[in-house]
N, C-alpha and C positions, 0 to 999 in steps of 0.2 A: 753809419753805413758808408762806404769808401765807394766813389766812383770809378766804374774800370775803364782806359784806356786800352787803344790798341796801337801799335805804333807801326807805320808802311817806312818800312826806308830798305837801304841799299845794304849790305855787310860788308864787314873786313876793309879793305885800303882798295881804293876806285882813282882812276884818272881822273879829273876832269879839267876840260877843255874852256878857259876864258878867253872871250875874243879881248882882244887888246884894242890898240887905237891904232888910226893905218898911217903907214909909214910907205916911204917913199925906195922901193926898189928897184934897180936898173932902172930908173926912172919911170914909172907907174906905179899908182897910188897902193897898195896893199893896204887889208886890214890882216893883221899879225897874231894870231892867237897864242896862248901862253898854256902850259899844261901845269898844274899839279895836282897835288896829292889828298884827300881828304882819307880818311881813318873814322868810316861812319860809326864804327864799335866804341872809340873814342868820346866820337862824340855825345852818341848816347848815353855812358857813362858817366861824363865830364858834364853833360847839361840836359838832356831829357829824364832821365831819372832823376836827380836832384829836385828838376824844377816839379817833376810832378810829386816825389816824396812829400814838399810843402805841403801840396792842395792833398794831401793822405789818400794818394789814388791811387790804384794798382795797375799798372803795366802791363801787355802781352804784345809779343812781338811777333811778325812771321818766323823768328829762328825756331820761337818756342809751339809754334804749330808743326813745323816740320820734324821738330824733334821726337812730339808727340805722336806722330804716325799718321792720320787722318789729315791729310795737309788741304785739301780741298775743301773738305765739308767744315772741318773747321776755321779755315779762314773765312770761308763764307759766313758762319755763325758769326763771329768777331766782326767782323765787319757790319753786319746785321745788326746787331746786339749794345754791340759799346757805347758807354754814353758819350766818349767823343775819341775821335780819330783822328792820329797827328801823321799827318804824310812829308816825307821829306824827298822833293824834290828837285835839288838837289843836280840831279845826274838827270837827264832822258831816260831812265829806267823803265822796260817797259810793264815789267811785272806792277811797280809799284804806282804807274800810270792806271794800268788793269783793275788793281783793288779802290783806287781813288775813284775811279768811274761807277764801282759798282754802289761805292757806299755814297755818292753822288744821285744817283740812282734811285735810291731806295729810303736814305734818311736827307731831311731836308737842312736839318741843325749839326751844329756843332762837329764839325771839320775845318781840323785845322792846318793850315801849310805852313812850311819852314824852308829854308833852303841856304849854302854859304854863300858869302858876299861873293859878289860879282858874278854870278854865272846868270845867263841871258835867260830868262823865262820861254819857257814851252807857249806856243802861237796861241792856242788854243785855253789857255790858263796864263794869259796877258791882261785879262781883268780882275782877276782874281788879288786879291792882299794875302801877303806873304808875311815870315816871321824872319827876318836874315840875321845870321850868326857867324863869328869869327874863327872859322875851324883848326884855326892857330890856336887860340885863347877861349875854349864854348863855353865855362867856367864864369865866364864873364856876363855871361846871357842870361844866368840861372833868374834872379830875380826880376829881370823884363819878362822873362819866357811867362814864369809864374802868374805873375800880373797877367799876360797876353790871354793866357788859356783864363784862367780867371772871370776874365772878364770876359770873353768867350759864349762860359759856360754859365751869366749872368743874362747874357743879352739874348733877344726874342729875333734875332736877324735872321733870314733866311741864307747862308752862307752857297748853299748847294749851286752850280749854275743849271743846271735843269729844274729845279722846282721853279728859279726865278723865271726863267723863259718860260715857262708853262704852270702859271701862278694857278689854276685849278687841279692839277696835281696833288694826292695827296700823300703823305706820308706813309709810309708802313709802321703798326703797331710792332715797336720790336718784345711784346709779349707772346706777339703769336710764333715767334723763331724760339722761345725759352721753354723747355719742358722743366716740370719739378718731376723729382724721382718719385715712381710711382709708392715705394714704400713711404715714402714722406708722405704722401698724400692718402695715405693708410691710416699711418698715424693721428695725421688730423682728425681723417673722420672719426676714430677709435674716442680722440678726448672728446670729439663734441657731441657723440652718443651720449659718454658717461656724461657730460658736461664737465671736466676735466680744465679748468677755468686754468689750472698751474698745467698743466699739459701743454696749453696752448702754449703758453708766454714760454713755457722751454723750447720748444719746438722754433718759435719765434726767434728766441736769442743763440738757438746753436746754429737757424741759416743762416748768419752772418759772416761773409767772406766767399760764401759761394755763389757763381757766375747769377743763378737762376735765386738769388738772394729775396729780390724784390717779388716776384713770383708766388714766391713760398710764404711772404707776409701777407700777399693779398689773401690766401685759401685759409691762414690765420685768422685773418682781419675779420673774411667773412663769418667765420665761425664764432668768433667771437663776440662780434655783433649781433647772430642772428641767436644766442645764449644770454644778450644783454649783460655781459662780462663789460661794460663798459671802461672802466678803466684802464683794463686792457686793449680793448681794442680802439679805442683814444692813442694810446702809442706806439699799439702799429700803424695804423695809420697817418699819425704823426711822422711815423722814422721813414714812412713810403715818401708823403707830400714835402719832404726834408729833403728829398735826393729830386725828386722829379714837383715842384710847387705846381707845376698846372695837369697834376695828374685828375683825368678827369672822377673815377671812379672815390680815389682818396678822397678830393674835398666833397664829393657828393655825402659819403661816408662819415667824413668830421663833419659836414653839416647839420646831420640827422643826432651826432654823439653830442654836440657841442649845445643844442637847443635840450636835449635832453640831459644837462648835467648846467641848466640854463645859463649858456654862455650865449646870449643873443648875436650878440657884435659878433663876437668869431665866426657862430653859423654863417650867419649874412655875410663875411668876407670869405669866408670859406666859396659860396656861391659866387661872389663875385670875380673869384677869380678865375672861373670856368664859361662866365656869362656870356664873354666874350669871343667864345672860341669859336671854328666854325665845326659845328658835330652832325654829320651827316645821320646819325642814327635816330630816326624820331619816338623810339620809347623813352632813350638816353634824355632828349629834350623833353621830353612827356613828363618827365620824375622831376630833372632839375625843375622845372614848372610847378610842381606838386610841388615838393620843397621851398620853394619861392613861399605857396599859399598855406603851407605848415608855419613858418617862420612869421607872417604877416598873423596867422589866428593867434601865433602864442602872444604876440604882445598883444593885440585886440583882448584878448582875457585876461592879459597883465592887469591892463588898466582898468578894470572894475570887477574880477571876480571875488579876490579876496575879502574884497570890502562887502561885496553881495556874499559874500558865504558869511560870513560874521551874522551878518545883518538876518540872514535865515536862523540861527542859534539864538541871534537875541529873541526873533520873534516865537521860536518855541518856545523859550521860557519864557514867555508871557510880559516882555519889555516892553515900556510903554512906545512909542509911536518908531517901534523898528518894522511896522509896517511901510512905513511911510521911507524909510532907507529901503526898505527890498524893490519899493518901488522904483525909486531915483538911481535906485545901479541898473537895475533892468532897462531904464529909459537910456541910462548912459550907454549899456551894450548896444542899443539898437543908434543908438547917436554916435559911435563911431566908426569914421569912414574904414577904419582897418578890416569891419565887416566884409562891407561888399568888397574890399579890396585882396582880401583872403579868398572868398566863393569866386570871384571872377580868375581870379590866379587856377583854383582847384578846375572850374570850369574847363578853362582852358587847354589845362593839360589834358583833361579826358578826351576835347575834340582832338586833339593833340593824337591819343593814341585811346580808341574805346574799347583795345583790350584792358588796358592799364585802372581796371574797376575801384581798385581804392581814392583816387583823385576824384574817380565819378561819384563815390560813395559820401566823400569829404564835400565836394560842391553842396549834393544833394542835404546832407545837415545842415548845412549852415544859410539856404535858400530856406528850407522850412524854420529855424530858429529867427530869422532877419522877416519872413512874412509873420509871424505869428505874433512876433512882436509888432509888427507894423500894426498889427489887428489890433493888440490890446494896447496901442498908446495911438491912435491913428491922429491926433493935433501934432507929436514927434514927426510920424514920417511925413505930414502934409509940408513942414517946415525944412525936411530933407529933400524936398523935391527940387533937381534943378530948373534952371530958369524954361521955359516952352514945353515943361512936362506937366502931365496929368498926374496927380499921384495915384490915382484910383486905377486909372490905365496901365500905371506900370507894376500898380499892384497884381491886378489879373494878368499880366504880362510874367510877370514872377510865378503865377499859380498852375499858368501851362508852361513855363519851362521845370515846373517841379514833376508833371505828369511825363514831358518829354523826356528828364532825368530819367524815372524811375522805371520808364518802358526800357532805355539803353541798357541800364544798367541791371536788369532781371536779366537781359538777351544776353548780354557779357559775362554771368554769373553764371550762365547756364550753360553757357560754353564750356566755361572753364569749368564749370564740375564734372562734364562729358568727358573734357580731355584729362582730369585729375583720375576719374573714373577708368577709362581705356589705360592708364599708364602704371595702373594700380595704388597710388600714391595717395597718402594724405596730408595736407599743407595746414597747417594749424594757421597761418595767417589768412587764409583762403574761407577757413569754418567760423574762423571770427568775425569777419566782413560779412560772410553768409548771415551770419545772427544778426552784425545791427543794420542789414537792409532790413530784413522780417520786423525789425522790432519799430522803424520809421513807415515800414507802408501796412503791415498785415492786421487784419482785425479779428484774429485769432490769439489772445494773450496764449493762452497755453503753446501753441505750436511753437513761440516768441522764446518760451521759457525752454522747450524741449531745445530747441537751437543754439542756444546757451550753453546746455545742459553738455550736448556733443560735442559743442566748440570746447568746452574748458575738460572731454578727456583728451583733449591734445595740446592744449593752452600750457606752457610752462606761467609761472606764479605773478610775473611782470607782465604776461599780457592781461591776466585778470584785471590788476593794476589800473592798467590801460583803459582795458572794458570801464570798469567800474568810472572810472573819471569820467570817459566820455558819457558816461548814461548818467550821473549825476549833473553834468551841465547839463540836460534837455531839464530834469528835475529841477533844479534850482532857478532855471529861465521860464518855467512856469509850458513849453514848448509842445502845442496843439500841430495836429496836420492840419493843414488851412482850406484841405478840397475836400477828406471824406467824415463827415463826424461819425459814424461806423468806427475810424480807426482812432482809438483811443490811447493814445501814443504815452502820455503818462501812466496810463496802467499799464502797459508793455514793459516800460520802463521801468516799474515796483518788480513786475513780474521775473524781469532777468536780471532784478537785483537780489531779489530772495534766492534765486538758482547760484548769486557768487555770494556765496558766505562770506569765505575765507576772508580776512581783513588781513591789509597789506602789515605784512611783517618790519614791527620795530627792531631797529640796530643797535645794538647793544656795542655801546665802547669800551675800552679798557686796555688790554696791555696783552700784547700777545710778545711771546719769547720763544726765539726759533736759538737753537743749539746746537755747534759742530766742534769737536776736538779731536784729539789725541787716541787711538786707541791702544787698547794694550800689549806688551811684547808678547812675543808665546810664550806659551809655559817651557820650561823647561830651560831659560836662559839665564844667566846669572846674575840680576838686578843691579847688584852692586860690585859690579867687576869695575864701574868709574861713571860716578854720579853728577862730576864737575860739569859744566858746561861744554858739550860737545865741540868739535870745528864744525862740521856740518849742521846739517838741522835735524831737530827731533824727531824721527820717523814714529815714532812709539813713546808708547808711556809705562814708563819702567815700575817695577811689580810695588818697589820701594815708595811710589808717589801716588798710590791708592788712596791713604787717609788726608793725604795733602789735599789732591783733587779734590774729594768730595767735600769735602771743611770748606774749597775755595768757592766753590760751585757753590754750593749753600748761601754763604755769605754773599755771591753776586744774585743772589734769585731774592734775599731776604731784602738788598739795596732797593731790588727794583718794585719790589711790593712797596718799602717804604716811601718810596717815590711816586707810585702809578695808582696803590692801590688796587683795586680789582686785577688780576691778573687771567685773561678770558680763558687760555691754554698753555701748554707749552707746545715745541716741535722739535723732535729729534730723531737720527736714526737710532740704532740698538745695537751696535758694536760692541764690542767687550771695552773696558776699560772707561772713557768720559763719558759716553751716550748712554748707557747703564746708570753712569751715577748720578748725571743729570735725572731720569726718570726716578730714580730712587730718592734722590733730593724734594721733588715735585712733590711724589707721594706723602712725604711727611710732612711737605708745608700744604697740603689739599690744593696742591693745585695738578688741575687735569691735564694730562696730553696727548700728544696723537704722536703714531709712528708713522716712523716715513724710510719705508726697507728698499734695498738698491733691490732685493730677489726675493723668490717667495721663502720662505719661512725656511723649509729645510734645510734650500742652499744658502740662505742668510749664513745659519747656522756655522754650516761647514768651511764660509768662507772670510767671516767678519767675526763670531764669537768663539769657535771650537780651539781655534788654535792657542787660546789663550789661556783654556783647562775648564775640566768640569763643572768646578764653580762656577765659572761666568757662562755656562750654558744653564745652568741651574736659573741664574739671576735673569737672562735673559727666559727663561721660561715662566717665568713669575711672572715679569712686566708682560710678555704677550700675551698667556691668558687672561689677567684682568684686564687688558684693552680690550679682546676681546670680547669679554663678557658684557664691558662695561656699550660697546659697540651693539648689543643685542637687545638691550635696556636700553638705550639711546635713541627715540625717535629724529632721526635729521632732518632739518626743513631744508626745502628748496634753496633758499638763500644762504645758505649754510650747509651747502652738500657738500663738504670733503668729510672723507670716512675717518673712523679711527684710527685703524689699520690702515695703511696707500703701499702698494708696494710700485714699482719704477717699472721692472724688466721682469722679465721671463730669466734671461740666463747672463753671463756674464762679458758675451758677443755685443755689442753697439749696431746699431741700424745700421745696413750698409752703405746705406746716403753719409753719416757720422765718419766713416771708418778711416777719412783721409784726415781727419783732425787731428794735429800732433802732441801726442804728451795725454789724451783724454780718454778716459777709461771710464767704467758706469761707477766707480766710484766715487769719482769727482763727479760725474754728472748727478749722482745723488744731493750732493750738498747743493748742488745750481736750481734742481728741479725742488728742495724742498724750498727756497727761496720766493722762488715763484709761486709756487702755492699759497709762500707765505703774504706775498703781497697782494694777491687774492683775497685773502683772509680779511686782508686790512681794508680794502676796499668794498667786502661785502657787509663788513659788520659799522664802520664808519669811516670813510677815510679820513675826516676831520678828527674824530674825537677819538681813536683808535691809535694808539702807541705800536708800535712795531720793532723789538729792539734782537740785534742778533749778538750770542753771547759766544764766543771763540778760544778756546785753552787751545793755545800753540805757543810756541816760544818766537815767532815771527821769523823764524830763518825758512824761509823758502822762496825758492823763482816764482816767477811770477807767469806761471802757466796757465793755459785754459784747466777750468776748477780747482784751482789749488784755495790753500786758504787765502792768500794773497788775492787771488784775482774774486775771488766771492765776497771777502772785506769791500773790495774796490768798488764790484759792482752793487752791494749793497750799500755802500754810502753815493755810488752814481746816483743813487732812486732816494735818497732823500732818510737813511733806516740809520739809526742809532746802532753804532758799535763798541761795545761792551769787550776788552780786552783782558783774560784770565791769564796772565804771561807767566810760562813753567819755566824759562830759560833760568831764572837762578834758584831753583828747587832743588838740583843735586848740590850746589854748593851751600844751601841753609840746610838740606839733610845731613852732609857731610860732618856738620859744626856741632850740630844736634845731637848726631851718635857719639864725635869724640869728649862732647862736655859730657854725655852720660860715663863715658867710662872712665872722667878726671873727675866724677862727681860732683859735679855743680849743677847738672841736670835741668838746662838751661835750654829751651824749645826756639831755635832761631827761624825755624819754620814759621811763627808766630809773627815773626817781623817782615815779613813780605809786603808789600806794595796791596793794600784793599782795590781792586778791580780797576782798575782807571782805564779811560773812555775815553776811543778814539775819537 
């Protein structure tokens, strides 16, 4: 992701005026000023663009605002906006003094001055550090300059002179100046209805290069996380906290993704890198705070649950003295300071902010898991008592702040479901928290179970998940309420575990193979008017390389079985010509696949099979009704929601947000969008254990455009994906040889002698 500059300078050839040294006229001292010439277009050319082409950052200048017509509002946005702002001053210009001020104003970082040797600094920006250049020779500056902003845009300095002077000042978020296009944000919502996991991650990689880039990652990022698309939205927020590292909302984000995909250390630096900030917002601090006491429980459960959940299995089946380990882990839970140091963190956050009920809920468990246990080992916690405590007093001390807890937090619940109510809305995180306060204070199992019951018709399959863990540890800790014996918290506990069946679904690995080639000429063109090796590149696949194709095709699908074994699906569109033969290939080696159409079916038809003749509408009719059918017999789980059938677009129009993208058509956005899916796929079935290999019939002569073959090879080895290369460029000249030995009868197949599939 490319940072954009704006650049403040002067245009075209300017005077400027250096004072010289004073000399002695008609006898009286003069200082003597010198005039010339500077050529700021020059300059820019000759060393501001260079030096910023290095750091791969994009450029805008005031010419390019005024060019564009809105000259006001969008210099203000630019100025607003930019992640760093290079001003040359160069000349007293006042324009460019104007714009300096403002973005002086308003952002407190990364502004940076320039200006040619020798001219005297403006009164008023005599303190300021400058970047001076030779406007003879600026060519020469390129790799200083580079280094200067560099490092710049490395350092935490407050460059601004009015934030310095008025250090309580704060910044402007320059998100609040970014709109994302309201269809973009159409979009999003549309995949994260269907849950559209490859929706996202396209939508992700085509806002790249546009001003409101970072923007449009965020409304991804969320959506992806709140879908628990984890892998994905692990890289967007990755490519956010890449351009901006103390983005507050990004590390809060990779905090939550990173402890859940258990990268401990990363979480925790994740947070620390925000810890420090000053954040005026006290929910913002309320979460990071919760976060903090998430991070602290999961290692507290590191260190002895595993071993206590074994130790439960041994003791069902009737092991000799694994009572005696269920014991010694449960005394270890309650002997680890990461306990209290988890509840105190969760505590906090909820004074912190007592709307913010999930911290209050989280306190609230791990206070009744840490008393109950005190209860049943009470020589442990006498021995955890610090020095001038009572332990019995701070037991009962513990037992009214569990009562204090659960008054707030019924009041906070009840709020919120007023305002969820008034708004019309239902929040499945909101029904989940509902059910496990009822199921820690209420002495009503049933009511416990119905709560469950409601929370999981809104619950996607990973908060069950969730559920189910958390109500398994009170199970396995043996975990009593410690005030009311009325509330019988482990049969709650059975109660809303019978209500979640469903057991978390196994990942199946294996070998998924995504396929994009060649389609075929139209009918009616003459195949072998010149079969040789083109100048250009393959547009098509000529009528004459049908039985080639699909023998190649074969024999690369037949490699990768032998190789991988199980082969989970394939993925292709259904064009006439390779995409057909690949699914025809499939079929008769049983192996399953899914389509993936640029339109829906009829314009499919008319715009990717028809033209190629009857036949291939015929073949593509065959392959879509048994996906269809095979789609109606196919129950799909949750974790495996992409359909059989996916079609892209509606029509052959691109988003309007899309439209300025050069060279990009929905047919190339086909091959990118099925990519994306595809590494969905690979991520929800195993990322570990889960092969992923893209298999490509081109003959490699193409630029390298947004979607071409080139640039989806590129980006599918960027991501780590095995590329499988089918190369047709010498197929008209091994046909060529083929048809003349048949007619000098020696009937010698040079087609045969091709290159077996080899892998980029």
């Amino acid at each position: 992701m490319p940072l954009n500059a704006f650049i403040i300078r002067p245009f075209g050839i300017k005077d400027v005026l250096l004072p010289g040294k004073e000399e002695l006229v008609e006898g009286a001292r003069v200082r003597v000023s010198k005039l010339m010439k500077v050529n700021f277009d020059d300059v820019h050319k000759r060393l501001i663009a260079p030096a910023l082409g290095r750091l791969h950052m994009v450029a805008n200048t005031t010419e390019a605002v005024i060019e564009a017509g809105n000259i006001r509002e969008d210099m203000f946005h630019l100025l607003m906006t930019a992640d760093v702002v290079i001003a040359d001053v160069t000349i007293h210009n006042p324009n460019v003094f104007y714009e300096l001020g403002i973005r002086h104003a308003f952002r407190d970082k990364f502004t940076f001055l320039i200006r040619s040797e020798g001219n005297e600094d403006p009164f008023d920006l005599k303190t300021d550090r400058y970047f001076t250049y030779n406007h003879e020779q600026p060519e020469e500056s390129i790799e200083r300059l580079s280094k200067a902003i560099r490092a710049t845009l490395a350092s935490e300095r407050t460059d601004s002179p009015v934030f310095r002077l008025l250090p309580k000042m704060r910044a402007e978020d320059r998100s609040r100046f970014i709109s994302v296009p309201r269809d973009f944000l159409e979009d999003v919502e549309r995949a994260k209805k269907h849950r559209r996991g490859g929706d996202l991650r396209l939508l992700a990689h085509e806002s790249e290069g546009f001003l409101w880039e970072v923007e449009a990652l965020r409304e991804v990022g969320r959506a992806q996380f709140e879908l628990n698309f984890m892998g994905g939205a692990r890289s967007t927020w990755e490519e956010i906290a890449r351009r901006y590292p103390h983005d507050v909302e990004a590390n809060m984000m990779l905090s939550t993704v990173y402890q859940w995909v258990s990268e401990g250390t990363r979480s925790e630096q994740a947070l620390a890198r925000i810890a420090k900030l000053h954040i005026p917002d006290v929910n913002i601090v309320a979460e990071i705070q919760a976060l903090k006491g998430r991070n602290l429980k999961a290692k507290w459960a590191e260190s002895w649950y595993p071993q206590l959940h074994e130790a439960l299995e041994n003791e069902a089946t009737g092991m000799m003295k694994a009572s005696e380990k269920v014991k010694e882990f449960r005394e270890r839970a309650l002997r680890s300071p990461l306990l209290r140091k988890a509840r105190e963190a969760y505590a906090e956050a909820f004074r912190g902010n007592l709307n913010y009920a999930y911290s209050g809920l989280s306190a609230l468990s791990l206070l009744m898991i840490e008393v109950s246990l005190a209860k049943e080992f009470p020589a442990v916690w006498k021995l955890l008592a610090n020095r001038g405590e009572n332990p019995t007093a701070t037991l009962t001390s513990l037992c009214d702040e569990i009562q204090n807890l659960t008054a707030a937090l019924a009041y906070a619940i009840d709020v919120e479901r007023k305002r969820l109510t008034d708004q019309g809305r239902v929040n499945f995180w909101f029904e989940t928290m509902e059910a496990a306060f009822l199921c820690l204070t209420s002495d009503n199992r049933d009511k416990v179970a119905q709560s469950y019951l409601e929370a999981m018709l809104w619950a996607p399959r990973y908060a069950e998940v969730s559920m189910r863990r958390a109500l398994a540890l009170y199970l396995d800790l043996n975990t009593k309420h410690p005030d009311h014996p009325t509330i019988d918290l482990q049969a709650n506990v059975r109660a809303a575990l019978d209500v979640i069946r469903r057991e978390e679904p196994k990942k199946r690995s294996g070998n998924i193979l995504m396929f994009v080639g060649l389609r075929m000429e139209e009918a009616g063109i003459e195949a072998n008017r010149t079969l040789e090796k083109p100048d250009g590149p393959m547009r098509f696949l000529p009528t004459a390389f049908t039985d080639m194709a699909k023998r190649e095709i074969q024999r690369a699908i037949k490699r990768e079985l032998a190789h991988h074994g199980e082969v989970l699906f394939g993925m292709a569109a259904a064009a006439s010509g390779s995409d057909l033969l690949f699914h025809e290939v499939c079929d008769e080696l049983s192996v399953r696949t899914r389509l993936y159409l640029a339109l829906p079916k009829d314009q499919y038809i008319g715009e990717y099979v028809a033209p190629a003749g009857v036949d291939w509408v015929e073949r593509f009719n065959k392959i879509y009704q048994s996906r269809k059918t095979e789609s109606r017999k196919v129950t799909m789980t949750e974790a495996d929601s992409e359909m059989i059938v996916n079609v892209l677009a509606e029509s052959m129009e691109l988003p309007r947000w899309l439209q300025s993208k050069p060279s990009y058509t929905v047919g190339k956005r086909n091959a990118v969008w099925m990519l994306q899916h595809a590494m969905v796929q690979r991520y929800i079935h195993d990322a570990e254990g889960t092969n992923l290999t893209l298999m490509v019939l081109w003959d490699r002569h193409e630029v390298d455009a947004r979607g071409s073959m080139a640039d989806l090879v590129h980006l599918a080895q960027k991501n780590g994906i095995k590329v499988v290369h089918i190369d047709c460029s010498d197929w008209g000249e091994a046909q060529s040889k083929t048809e003349e030995a048949e007619s000098n009868g020696t009937g010698r197949d040079y087609t045969s002698d091709l290159e077996l599939v080899p892998q980029l």
